[in-house]
N, C-alpha and C positions, 0 to 999 in steps of 0.2 A: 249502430245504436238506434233505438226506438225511442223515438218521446211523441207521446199521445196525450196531447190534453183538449178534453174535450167537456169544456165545459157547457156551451149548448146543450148537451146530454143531461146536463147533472138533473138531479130532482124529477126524472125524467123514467124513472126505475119503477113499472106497475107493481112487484113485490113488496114496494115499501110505499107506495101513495097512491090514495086513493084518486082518480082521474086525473093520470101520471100526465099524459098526454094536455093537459087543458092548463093553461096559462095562468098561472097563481104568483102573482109578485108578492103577496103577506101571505103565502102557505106558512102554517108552524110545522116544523123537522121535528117530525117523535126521535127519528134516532140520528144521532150525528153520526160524522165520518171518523172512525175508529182505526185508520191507518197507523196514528203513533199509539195507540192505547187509549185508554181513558182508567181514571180513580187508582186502586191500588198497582194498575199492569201497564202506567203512563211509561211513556218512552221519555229517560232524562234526555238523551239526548237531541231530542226532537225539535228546539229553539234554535240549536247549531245547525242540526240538520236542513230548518228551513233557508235559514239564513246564507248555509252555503248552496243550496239550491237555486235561489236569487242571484246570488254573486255568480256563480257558473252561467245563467244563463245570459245574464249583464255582459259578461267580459267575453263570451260567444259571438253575443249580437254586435257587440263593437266592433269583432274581429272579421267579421263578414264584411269586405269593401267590392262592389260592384257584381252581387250573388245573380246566376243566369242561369237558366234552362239547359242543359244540355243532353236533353233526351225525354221520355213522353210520362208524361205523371201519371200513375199507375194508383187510384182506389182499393178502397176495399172494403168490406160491409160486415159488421160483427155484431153480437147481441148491445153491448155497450154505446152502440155509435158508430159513425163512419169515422173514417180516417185515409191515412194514406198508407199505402203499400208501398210506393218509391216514388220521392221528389229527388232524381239527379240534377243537381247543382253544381257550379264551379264557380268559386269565388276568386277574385286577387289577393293576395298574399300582404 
């Protein structure tokens, strides 16, 4: 499984802002993040959706007792941001 979240990146996008690159904490977002929908093509389900999203990641991170390295973290470099290609882990059970 993949999970990339890469928020660093965000607002980050020259296609949608003008001088994407350049640090703007009160920039205004013409367009918002349209993942669930938005107006008449809103996803009902999308407040479940968040909320088990949080939960999943909550009861993840609890379950990880003494997480270690066990081999070499492996990058990787995409139009959206970097990220990882492979963090091998082993945790305690």
């Amino acid at each position: 499984t993949v999970m990339v979240f890469v928020l660093s990146k965000s607002g980050r996008d020259p296609l949608a802002f003008a001088d994407a690159l350049e640090f703007q904490p009160h920039r205004t977002i013409a367009h918002r993040n349209v993942a669930f929908g938005r107006g008449d093509h809103i996803c009902l389900g999308q407040h479940l959706a968040r909320v088990q999203i949080a939960e999943g990641i909550h009861v993840i991170a609890q379950r990880i007792k003494k997480p270690r390295l066990i081999g070499d973290v492996v990058g990787r470099s995409f139009m959206a941001g970097g990220g990882l290609h492979r963090l091998p882990i082993a945790c305690e059970a």
